[in-house]
C-alpha positions as CSV (number, residue, x, y, z in Angstrom):
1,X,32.5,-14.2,4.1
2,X,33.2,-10.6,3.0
3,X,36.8,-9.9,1.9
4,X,37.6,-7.9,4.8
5,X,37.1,-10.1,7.2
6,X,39.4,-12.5,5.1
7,X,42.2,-10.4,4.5
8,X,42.1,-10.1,8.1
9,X,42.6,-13.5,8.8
10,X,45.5,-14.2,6.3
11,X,47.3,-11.5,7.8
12,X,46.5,-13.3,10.9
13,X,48.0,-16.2,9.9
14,X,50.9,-14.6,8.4
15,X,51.5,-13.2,12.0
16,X,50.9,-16.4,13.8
17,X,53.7,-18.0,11.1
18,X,56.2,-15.1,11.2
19,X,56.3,-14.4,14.9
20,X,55.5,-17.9,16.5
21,X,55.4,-20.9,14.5
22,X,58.6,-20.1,12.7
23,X,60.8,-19.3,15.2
24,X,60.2,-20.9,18.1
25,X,59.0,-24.4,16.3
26,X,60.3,-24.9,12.5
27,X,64.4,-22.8,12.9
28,X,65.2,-24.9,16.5
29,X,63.9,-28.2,15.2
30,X,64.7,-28.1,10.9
31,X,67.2,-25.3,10.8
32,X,67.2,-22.7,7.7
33,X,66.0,-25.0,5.3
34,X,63.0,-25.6,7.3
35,X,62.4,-22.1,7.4
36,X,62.4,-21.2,4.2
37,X,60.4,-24.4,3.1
38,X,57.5,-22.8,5.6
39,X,57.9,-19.4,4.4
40,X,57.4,-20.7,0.9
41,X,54.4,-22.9,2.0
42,X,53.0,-19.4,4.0
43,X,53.3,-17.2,1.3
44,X,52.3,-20.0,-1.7
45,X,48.3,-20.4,0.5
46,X,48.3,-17.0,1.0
47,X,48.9,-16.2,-2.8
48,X,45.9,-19.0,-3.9
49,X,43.5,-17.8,-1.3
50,X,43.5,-14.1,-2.3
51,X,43.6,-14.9,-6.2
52,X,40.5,-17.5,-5.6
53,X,39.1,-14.8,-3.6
54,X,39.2,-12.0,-6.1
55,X,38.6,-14.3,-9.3
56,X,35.5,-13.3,-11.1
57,X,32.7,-15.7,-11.1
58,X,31.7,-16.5,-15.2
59,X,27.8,-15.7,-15.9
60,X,26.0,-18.9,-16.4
């Protein structure tokens, strides 16, 4: 899948999370700690699926 395309779909998600999911389903039912605890999930996928993303492969 070319990077583009998967950038665009992170941001997609971080959209989804920040705008939607967040709001209206984590801070009514599990409050501020909830919230943070999803923001830290959020941000902690995002960070591994751009760095495996961009790791170099090692010549074989």
């Amino acid at each position: 899948m070319p990077k583009v395309i998967r950038l665009c779909l992170i941001g997609a998600l971080h959209a989804t999370c920040y705008l939607w999911f967040i709001p209206h389903v984590i801070f009514p039912r599990f409050g501020t700690t909830g919230s943070k605890t999803a923001v830290a999930c959020v941000v902690a996928i995002s960070l591994l699926l751009v760095t495996l993303m961009f790791r170099r492969k090692k010549p074989q």
